[in-house]
C-alpha positions in Angstrom: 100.6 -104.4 -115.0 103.5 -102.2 -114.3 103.2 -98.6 -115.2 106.8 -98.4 -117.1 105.4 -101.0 -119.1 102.7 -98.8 -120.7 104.7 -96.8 -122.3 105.7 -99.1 -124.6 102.7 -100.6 -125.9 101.5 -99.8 -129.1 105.0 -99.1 -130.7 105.0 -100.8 -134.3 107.1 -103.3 -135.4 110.1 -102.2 -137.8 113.0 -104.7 -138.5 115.9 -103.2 -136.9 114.3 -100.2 -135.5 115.7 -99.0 -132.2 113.2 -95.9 -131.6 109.4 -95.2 -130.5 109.2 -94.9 -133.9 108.9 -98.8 -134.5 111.2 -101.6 -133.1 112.3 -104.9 -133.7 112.6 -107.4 -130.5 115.7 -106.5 -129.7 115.1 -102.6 -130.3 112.3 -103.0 -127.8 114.9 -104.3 -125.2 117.5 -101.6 -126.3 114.9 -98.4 -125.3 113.6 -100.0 -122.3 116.5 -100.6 -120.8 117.8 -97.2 -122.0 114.5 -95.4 -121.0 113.6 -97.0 -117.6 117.3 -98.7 -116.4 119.9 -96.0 -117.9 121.8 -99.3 -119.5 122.9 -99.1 -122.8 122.8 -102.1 -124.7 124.4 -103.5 -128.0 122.2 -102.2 -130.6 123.5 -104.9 -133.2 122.6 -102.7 -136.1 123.9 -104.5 -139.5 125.1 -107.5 -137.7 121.9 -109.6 -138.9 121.3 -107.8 -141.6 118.6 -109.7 -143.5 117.2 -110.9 -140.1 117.6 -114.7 -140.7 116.5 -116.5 -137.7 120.0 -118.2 -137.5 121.5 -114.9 -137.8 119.5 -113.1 -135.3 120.0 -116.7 -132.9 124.0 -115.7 -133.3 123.1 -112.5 -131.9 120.8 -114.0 -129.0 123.4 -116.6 -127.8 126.0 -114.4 -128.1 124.4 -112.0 -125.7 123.4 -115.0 -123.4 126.9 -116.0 -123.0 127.9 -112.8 -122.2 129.5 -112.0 -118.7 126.8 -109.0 -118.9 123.9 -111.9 -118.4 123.0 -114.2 -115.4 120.5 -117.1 -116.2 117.7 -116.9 -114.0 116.8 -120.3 -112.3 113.7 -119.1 -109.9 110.8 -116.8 -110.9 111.4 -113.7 -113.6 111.6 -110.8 -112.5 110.8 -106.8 -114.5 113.1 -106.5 -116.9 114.2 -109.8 -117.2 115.2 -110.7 -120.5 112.8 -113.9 -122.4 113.9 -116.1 -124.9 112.4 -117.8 -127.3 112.4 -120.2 -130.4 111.2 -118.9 -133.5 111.4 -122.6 -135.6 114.4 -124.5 -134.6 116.3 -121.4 -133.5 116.0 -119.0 -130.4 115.4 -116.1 -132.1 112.5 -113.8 -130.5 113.1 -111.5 -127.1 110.4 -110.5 -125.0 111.1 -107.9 -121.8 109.4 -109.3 -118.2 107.2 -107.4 -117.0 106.6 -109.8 -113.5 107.0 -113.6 -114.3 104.8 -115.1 -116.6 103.7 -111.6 -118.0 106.1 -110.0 -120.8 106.2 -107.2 -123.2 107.3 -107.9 -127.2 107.1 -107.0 -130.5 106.6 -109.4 -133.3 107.0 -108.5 -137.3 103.3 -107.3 -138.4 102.3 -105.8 -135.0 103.0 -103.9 -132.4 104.0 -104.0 -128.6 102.2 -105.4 -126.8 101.7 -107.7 -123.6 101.5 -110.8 -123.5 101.8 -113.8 -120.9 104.2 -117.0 -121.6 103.5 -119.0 -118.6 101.1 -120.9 -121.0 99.6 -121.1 -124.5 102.5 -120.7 -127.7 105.3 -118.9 -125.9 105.5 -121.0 -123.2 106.3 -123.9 -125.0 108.8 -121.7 -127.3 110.1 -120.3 -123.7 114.0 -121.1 -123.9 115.4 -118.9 -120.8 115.7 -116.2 -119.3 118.1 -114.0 -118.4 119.1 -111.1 -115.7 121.9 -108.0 -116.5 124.3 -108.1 -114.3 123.4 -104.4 -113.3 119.8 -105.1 -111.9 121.3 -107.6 -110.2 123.7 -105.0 -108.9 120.9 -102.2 -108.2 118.6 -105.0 -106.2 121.8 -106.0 -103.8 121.8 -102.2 -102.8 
């Protein structure tokens, strides 16, 4: 396991949180990448505000269409971005730790890792995705 990842695990689950104090999916994403990449992403606070899953899959494809986001087609690398369905809508985010292997947060626990190269996430596995930026940091 990567030592950046460490830091993370054991952070509780808190819809919409965006701290070490407890994070939602996408809060988990937001201090990581703030923490250990210096990018700032949308924080999305309010925008699903009761956290349906078709509110929080606006959210996901919105960020997947972005410019900011490159599907990745070969293996995942860290920080890589996992998506997922959560019933019939992709709704759950989980940050790469090396492909296969990824760190989330689900409601009622905490961070933690986890693989999805088989088992339940795999076959809820709906892409991933790369910023733009690490693609920019690895070309240097």
């Amino acid at each position: 396991m990567t030592d950046w990842s460490n830091r993370f695990i054991g952070i509780p689950y808190e819809q919409f949180g965006r701290s070490e104090i407890g994070v939602d999916c996408w809060g988990l994403a937001c201090i990581v990448y703030s923490e250990e990449l210096n990018i700032t992403l949308p924080e999305y606070l309010g925008e699903g505000a009761r956290g349906e899953n078709a509110e929080i899959a606006a959210l996901v494809a919105g960020e997947a269409a972005s410019p900011l986001w490159v599907p990745v087609t070969g293996p995942a690398v860290a920080f890589d971005i996992a998506v997922f369905k959560r019933g019939r809508w992709d709704a759950h985010v989980g940050i790469v730790i090396q492909h296969g292997l990824m760190l989330h947060v689900a409601a009622g626990d905490c961070a933690k890792v986890e693989t999805y190269a088989k088992g339940l996430w795999k076959t809820r596995l709906t892409g991933v995705y790369r910023h733009v930026e690490l693609i920019r940091l690895a070309a240097q």
